[in-house]
C-alpha positions in Angstrom: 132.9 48.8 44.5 132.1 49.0 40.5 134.9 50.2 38.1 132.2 53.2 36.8 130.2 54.9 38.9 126.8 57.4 37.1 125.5 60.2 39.3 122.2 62.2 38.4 122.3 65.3 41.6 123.4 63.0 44.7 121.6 59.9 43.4 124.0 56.8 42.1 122.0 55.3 39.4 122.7 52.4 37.4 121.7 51.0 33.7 118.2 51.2 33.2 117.2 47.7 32.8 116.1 46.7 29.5 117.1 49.8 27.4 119.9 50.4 24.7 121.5 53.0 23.2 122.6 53.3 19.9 124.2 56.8 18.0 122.1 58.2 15.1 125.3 60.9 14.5 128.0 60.7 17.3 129.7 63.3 16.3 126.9 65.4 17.2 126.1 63.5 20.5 122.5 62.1 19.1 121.7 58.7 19.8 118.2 56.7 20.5 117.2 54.9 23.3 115.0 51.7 23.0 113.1 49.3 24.7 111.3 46.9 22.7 109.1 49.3 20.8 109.3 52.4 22.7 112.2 54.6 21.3 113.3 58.1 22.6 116.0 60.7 20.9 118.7 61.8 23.5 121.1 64.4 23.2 124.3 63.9 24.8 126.8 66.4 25.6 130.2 67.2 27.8 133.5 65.8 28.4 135.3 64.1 30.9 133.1 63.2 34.1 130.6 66.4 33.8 127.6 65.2 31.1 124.3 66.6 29.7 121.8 64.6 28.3 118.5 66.0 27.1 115.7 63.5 26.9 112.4 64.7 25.8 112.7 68.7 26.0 114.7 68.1 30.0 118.2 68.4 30.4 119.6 66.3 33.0 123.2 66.8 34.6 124.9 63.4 34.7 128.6 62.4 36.4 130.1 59.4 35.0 133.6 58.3 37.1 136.1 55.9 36.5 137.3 53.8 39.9 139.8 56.2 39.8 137.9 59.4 40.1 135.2 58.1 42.7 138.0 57.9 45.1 139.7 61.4 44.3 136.0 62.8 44.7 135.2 60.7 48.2 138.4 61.9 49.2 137.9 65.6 48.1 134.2 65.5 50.1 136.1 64.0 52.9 138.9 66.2 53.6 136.8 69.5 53.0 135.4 70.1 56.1 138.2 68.3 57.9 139.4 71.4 59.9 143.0 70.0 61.3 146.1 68.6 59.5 145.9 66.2 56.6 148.1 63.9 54.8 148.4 64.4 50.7 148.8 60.7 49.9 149.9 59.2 46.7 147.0 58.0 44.7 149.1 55.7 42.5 152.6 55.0 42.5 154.8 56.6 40.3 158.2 59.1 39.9 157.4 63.0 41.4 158.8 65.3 38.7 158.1 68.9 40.3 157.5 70.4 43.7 155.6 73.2 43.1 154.8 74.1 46.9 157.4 74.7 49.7 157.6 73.9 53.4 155.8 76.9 55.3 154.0 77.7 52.5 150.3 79.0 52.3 147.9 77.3 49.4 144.8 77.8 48.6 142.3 75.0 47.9 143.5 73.6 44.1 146.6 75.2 44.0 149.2 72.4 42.4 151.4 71.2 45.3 153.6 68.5 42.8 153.4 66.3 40.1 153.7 62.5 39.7 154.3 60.9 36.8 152.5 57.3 36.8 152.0 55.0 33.5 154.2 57.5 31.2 151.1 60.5 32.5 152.0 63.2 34.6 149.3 63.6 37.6 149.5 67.1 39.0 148.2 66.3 43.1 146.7 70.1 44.6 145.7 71.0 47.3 142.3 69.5 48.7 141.5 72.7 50.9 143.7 76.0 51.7 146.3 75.8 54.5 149.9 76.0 55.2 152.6 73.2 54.2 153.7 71.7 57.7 156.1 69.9 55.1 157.3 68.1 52.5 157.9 64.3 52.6 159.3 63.6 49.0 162.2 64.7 46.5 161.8 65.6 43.0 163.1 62.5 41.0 162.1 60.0 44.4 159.9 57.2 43.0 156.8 56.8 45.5 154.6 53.6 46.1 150.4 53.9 46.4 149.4 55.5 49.5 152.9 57.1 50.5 152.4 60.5 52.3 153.6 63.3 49.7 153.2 66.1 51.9 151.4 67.6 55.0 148.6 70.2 55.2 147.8 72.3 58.4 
């Protein structure tokens, strides 16, 4: 598995071989892209992991994801038509600072259930998908390794 990972729709794509891209004003997200003596003026927009770039008159969506955030997304498609209980695990380890949900508890999908705090950041975990809290395996102040179970979904 790659560190980045570049989505166009549902298609992984990688570098296009043999091209470079340089910025003509960065601030406003223009740059050229060249290959030997072809050269093309891109427009690139967006924030995060959700990207625009317009090459000659088309815009095309693009998703760009850290190792990090390819797993939260696999994880997200995985568990969303998963129908029966699931574990919230820890992605990371780290200190839980607030429990935002309770035991018995309904959520709804990407409501906060807690937050970590990992590499002095604090990571708010929610829910992948609506349910009730069957319960609650940590403590505010309770420092939890990688892959601990946080809390259970039903």
């Amino acid at each position: 598995m790659s560190d980045w990972e570049a989505r166009i729709g549902d298609r992984e794509v990688s570098s296009a071989a043999g091209w470079t891209v340089e910025w003509l004003d960065r601030s406003a997200g223009i740059g050229r892209a060249t290959r030997g003596e072809e050269a093309l003026t891109i427009l690139v927009e967006g924030s995060g992991t959700e990207w625009t770039v317009t090459l000659r008159g088309r815009r095309i969506p693009v998703i760009v994801r850290n190792w990090r955030e390819r797993v939260l997304a696999e994880a997200d498609v995985a568990s969303a038509g998963h129908a029966g209980p699931v574990e919230i695990r820890a992605t990371l380890p780290g200190l839980v600072v607030a429990i935002e949900a309770s035991d018995g508890a309904s959520v709804a999908e990407g409501d906060p259930l807690l937050t970590i705090e990992a590499m002095k950041m604090q990571n708010e975990v929610r829910a992948p998908r609506a349910g009730r809290v069957a319960s609650i395996g940590v403590a505010v102040g309770e420092t939890v390794a990688g892959g601990q179970v946080l809390l259970r979904l039903e």
